[in-house]
KEMAR-897849 format. One record per residue (C-alpha): residue number from 1; residue in three letters; x, y, z. Coordinates in Angstrom, 1 decimal. Example, Ala and Ser with C-alpha at 12.3 -4.5 7.8 and 13.67 -1.06 7.14 Angstrom:
NODE   nr  rest      xx      yy      zz
NODE    1   ALA    12.3    -4.5     7.8
NODE    2   SER    13.7    -1.1     7.1
# end
This chain:
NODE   nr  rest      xx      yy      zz
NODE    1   UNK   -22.3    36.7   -29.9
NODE    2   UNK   -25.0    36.2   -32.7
NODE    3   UNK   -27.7    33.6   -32.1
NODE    4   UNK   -27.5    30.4   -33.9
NODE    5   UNK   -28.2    30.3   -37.3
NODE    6   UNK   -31.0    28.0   -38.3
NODE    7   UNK   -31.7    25.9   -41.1
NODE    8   UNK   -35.1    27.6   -42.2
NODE    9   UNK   -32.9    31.2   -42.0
NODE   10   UNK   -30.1    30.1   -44.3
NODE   11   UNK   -30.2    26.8   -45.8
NODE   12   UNK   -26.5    26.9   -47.2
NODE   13   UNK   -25.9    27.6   -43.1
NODE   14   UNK   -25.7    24.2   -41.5
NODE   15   UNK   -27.0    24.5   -37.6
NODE   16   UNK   -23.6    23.3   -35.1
NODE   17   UNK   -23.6    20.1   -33.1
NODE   18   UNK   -24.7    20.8   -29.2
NODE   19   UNK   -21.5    21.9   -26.8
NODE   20   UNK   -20.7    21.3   -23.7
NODE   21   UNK   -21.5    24.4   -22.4
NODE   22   UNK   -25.2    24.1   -23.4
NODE   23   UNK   -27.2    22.6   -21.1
NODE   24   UNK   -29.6    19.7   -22.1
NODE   25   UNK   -32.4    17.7   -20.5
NODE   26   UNK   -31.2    15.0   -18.6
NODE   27   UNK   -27.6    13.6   -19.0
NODE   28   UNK   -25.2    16.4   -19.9
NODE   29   UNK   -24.6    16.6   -23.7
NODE   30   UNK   -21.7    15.9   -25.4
NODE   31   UNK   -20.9    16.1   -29.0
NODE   32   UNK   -22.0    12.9   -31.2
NODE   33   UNK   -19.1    10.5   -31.8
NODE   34   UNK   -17.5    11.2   -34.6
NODE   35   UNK   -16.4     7.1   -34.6
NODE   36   UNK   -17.9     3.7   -33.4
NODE   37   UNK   -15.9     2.4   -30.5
NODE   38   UNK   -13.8    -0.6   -31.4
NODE   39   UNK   -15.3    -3.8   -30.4
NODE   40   UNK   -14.0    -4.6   -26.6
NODE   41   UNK   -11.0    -7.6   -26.4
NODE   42   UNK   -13.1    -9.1   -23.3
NODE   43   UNK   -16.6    -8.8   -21.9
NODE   44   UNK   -17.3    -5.0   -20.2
NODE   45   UNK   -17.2    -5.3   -16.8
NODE   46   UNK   -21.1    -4.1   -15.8
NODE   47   UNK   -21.0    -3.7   -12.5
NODE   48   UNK   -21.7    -0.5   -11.1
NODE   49   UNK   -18.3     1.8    -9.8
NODE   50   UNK   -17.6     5.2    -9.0
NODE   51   UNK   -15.1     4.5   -11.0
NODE   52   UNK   -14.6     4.1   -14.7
NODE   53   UNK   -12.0     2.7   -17.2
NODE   54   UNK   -11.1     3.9   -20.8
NODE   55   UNK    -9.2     2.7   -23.1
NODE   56   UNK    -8.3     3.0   -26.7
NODE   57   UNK    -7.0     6.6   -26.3
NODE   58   UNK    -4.9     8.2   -28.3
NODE   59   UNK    -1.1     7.3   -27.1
NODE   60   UNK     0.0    10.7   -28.6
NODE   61   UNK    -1.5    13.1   -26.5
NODE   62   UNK     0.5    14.2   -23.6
NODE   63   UNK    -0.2    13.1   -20.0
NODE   64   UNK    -0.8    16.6   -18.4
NODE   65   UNK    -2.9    17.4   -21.4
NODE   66   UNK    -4.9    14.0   -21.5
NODE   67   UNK    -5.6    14.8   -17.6
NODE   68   UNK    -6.9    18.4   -18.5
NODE   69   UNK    -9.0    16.8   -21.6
NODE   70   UNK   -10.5    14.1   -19.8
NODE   71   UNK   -11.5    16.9   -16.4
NODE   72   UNK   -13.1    19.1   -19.3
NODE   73   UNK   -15.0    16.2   -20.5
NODE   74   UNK   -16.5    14.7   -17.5
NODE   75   UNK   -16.2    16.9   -14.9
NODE   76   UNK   -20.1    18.0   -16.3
NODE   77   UNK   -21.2    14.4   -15.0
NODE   78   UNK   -20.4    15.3   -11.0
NODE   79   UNK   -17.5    16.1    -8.6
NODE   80   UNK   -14.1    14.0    -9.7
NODE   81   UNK   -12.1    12.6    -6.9
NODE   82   UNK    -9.1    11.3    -8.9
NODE   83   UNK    -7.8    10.9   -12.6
NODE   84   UNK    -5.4     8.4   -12.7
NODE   85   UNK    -3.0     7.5   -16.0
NODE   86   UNK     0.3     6.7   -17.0
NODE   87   UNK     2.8     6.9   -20.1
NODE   88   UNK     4.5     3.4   -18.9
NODE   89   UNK     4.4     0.8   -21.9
NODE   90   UNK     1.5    -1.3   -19.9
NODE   91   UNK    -0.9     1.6   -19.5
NODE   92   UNK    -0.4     3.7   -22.0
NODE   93   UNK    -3.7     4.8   -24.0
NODE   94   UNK    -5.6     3.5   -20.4
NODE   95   UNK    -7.1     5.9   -17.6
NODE   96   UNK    -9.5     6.0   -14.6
NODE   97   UNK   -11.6     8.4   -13.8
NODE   98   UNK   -13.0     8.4   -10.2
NODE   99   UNK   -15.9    10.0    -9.3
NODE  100   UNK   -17.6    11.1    -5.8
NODE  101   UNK   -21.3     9.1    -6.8
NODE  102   UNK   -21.4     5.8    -8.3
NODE  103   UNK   -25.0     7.4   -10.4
NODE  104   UNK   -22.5    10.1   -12.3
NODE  105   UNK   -20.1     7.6   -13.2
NODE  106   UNK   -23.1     5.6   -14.9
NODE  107   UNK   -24.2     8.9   -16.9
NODE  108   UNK   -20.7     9.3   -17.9
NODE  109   UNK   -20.2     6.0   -19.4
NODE  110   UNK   -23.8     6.7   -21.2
NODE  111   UNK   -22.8     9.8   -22.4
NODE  112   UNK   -19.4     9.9   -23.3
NODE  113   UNK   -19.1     6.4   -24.8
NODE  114   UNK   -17.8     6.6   -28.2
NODE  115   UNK   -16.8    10.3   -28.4
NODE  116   UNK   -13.4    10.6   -30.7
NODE  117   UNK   -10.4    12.4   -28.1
NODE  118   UNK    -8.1    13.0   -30.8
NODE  119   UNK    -9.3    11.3   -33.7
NODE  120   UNK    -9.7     7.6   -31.3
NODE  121   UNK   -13.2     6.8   -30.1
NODE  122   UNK   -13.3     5.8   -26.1
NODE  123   UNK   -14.3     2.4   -25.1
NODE  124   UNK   -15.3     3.3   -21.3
NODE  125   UNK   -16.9     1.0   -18.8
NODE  126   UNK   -16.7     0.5   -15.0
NODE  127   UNK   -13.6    -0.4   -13.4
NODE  128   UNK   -13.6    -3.8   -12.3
NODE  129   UNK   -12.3    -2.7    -8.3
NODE  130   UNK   -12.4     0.4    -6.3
NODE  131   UNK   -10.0     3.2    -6.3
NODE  132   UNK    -7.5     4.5    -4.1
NODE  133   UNK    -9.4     7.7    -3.9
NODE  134   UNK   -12.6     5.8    -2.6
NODE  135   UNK   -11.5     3.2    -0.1
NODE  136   UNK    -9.8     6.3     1.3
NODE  137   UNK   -13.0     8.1     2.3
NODE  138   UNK   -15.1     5.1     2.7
NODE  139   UNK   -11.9     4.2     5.2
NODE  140   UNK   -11.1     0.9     3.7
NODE  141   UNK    -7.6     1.9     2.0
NODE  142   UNK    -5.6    -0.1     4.0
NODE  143   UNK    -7.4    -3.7     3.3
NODE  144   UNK    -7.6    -2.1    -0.2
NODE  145   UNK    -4.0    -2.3    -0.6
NODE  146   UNK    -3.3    -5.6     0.9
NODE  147   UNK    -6.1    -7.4    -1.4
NODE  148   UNK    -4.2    -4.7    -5.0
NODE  149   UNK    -0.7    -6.2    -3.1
NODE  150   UNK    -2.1   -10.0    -3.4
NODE  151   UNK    -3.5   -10.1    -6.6
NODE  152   UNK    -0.3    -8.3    -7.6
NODE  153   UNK     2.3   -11.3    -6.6
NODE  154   UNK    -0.5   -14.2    -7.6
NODE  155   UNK    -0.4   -12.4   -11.6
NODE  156   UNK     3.6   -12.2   -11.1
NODE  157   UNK     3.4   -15.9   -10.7
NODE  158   UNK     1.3   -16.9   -13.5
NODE  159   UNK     3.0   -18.2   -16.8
NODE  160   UNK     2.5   -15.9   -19.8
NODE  161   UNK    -0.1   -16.0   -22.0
NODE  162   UNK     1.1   -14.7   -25.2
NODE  163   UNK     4.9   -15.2   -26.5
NODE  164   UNK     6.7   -12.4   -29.0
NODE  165   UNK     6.1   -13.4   -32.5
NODE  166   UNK     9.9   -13.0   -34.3
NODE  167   UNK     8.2   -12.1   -37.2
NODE  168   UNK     6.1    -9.1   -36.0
NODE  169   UNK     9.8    -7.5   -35.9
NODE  170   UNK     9.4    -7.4   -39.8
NODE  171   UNK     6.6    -5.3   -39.9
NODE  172   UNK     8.0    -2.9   -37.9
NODE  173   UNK     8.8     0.5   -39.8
NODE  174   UNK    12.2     2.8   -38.9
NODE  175   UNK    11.6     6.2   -37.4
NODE  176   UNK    13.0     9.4   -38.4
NODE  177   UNK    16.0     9.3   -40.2
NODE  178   UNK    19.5    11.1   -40.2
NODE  179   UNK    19.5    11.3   -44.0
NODE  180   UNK    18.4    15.3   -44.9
NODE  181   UNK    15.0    15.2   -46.9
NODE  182   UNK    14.6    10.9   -45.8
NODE  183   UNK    11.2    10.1   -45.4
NODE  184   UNK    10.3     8.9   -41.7
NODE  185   UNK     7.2     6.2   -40.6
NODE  186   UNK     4.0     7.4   -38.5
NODE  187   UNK     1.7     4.7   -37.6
NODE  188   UNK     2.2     3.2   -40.9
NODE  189   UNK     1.9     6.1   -43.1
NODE  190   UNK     5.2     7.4   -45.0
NODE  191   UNK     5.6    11.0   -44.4
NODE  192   UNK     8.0    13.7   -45.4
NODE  193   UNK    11.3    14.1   -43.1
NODE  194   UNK    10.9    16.9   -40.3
NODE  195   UNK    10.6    20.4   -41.5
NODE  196   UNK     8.1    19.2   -44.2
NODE  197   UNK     5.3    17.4   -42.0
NODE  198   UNK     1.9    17.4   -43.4
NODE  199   UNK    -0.3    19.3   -41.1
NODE  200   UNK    -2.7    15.9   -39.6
NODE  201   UNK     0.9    15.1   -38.1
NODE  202   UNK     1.6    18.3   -36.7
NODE  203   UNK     1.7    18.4   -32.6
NODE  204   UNK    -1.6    19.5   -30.5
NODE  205   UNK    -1.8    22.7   -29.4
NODE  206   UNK    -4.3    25.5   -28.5
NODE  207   UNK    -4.7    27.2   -31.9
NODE  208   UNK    -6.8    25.4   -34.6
NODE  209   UNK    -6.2    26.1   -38.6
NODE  210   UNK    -9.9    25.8   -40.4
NODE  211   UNK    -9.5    24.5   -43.9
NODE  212   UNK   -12.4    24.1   -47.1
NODE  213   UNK   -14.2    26.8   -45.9
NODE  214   UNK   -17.0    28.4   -48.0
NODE  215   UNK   -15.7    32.3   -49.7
NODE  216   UNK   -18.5    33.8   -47.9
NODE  217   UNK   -17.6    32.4   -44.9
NODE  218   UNK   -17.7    35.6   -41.9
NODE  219   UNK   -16.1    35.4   -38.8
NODE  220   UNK   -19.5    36.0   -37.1
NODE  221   UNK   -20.8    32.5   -38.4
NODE  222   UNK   -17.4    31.1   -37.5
NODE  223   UNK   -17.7    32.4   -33.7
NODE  224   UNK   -21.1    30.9   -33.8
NODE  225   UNK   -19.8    27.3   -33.9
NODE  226   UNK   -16.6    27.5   -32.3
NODE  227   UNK   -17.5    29.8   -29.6
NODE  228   UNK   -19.9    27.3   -27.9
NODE  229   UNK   -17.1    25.6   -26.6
NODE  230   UNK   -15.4    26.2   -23.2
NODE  231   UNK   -12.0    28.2   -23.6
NODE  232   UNK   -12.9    30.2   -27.2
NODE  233   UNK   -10.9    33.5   -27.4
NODE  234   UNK   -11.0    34.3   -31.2
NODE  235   UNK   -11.3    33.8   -34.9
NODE  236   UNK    -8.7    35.5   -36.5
NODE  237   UNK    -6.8    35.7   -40.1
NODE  238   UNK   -10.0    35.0   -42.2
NODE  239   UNK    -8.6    34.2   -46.2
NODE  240   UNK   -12.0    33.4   -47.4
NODE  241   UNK   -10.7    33.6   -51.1
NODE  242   UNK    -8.5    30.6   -49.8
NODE  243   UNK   -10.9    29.0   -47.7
NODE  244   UNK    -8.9    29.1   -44.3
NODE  245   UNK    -9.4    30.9   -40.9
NODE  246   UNK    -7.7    30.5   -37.4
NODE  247   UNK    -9.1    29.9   -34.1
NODE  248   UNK    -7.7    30.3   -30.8
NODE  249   UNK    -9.0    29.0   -27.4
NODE  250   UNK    -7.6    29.3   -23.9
NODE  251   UNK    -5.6    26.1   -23.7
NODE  252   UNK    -4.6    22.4   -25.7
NODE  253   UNK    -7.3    20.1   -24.0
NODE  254   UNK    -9.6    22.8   -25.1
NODE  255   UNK    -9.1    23.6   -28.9
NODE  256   UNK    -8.5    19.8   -28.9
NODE  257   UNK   -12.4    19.0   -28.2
NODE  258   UNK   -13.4    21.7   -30.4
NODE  259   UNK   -11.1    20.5   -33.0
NODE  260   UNK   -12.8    16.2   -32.4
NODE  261   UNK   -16.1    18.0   -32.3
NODE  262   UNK   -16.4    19.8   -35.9
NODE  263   UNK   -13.9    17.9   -37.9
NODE  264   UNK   -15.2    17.1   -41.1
NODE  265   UNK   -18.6    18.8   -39.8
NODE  266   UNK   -20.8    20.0   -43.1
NODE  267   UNK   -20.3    23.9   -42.1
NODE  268   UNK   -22.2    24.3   -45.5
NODE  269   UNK   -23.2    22.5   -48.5
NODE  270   UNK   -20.1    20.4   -50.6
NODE  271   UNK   -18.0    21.9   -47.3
NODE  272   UNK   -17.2    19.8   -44.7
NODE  273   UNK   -14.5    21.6   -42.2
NODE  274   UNK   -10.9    20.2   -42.0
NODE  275   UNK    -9.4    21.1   -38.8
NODE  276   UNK    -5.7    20.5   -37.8
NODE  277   UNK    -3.4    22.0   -35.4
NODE  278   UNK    -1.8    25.2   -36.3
NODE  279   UNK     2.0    25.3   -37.2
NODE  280   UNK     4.1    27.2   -34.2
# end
């Protein structure tokens, strides 16, 4: 691979954001968020945990690959114990990740906090009590569950807080329709029936599609940027003329930090990539 361009080298050459796989002083690096975090509903719970809590993930991503993205992503911050999420209605876009020293989960929350997994910033902070995986080896599992068990049937007992508003059913927008060429509703925004689906909308997968490249765009300077990220195999099916490339990595979770990473990254003056998901 060719060093990284510079600035002073090549000024229409923009230098890449750090990756993960180069190491920095201090707290592990991770890409700048590409979003500010939402503001929290309640308070952040500040008390230190090996454990910490995310939320505001993106609800589209599947489970098995959410569990490999998040493992890439922290897994540079110490040893993981546990990764704990679910697609049920009440924790959906929610996960824990557990770690083996109560200090890494600190630098993860510093360093992670804000970055975009699939276009949604993370709001992360320390769980508010210990996880499975730690009463286990600090050998208090079994009073662990009693106390989860009681504060289980005490909520279950406790009046609702919020009632359905009928009129929230008005806002709501039909799905895909059985009507050939009727337009379908995603998240708000009107798109074209399936078969005809812009590419923002298209599925994750582990080949990105590079769009508004510059024409003298080479696949060397292309490999410089993408190929600091874990799980790069190729850039392939370089259209300069038409300002598009491929790029392939090893798996999803992968291409799908690359792709968060560079999106709409100035790769050169009046050029700011557009990355989406290849079509398969």
């Amino acid at each position: 691979m060719s060093a990284p361009p510079t600035a002073g080298a090549n000024p229409s050459i923009y230098v890449p954001p750090a990756a993960f796989n180069i190491p920095q002083p201090g707290i592990p690096n991770v890409p700048t968020p590409v979003l500010p975090p939402p503001a929290p509903k309640q308070p952040p719970c500040t008390t230190p945990n090996n454990t910490i809590y995310i939320n505001n993930l993106n609800e589209k991503i599947k489970l098995p690959a959410l569990k490999k993205a998040l493992s890439t992503i922290f897994e540079q911050y110490g040893e993981i114990l546990d990764i704990v999420a679910h697609n049920n209605f009440r924790m959906r876009g929610q996960a824990f990740v557990v770690f083996k020293e109560q200090e890494s989960a600190t630098n993860a929350i510093k360093g992670v906090q804000g970055f975009a997994l699939q276009g949604k910033p993370m709001v992360i902070q320390y769980a508010k009590t210990k996880s499975d995986a730690t009463a286990i080896i600090d050998g208090t599992i079994e009073e662990h569950k009693r106390q989860r068990l009681e504060t289980k049937e005490k909520r279950a007992k406790e009046p609702p807080t919020k009632k359905f508003k009928a009129n929230n059913a008005a806002s709501f927008q039909p799905g895909t329709s059985t009507i050939p060429g009727a337009s379908m509703y995603h998240f708000g925004h009107q798109v074209p029936a399936v078969g005809n689906i812009p590419d923002e909308y298209l599925p994750p997968n582990n080949i990105l599609f590079l769009q508004n490249l510059p024409n003298d765009i080479t696949g060397a300077v292309l490999t410089t940027f993408f190929g600091q990220y874990s799980g790069f195999k190729e850039v392939r099916s370089i259209h300069p003329a038409k300002g598009i490339a491929f790029v392939e990595y090893d798996t999803e979770p992968q291409a799908m930090i690359a792709k968060e990473a560079l999106s709409n990254y100035p790769i050169a003056p009046d050029h700011k990539l557009k990355i989406t998901y290849a079509k398969k």
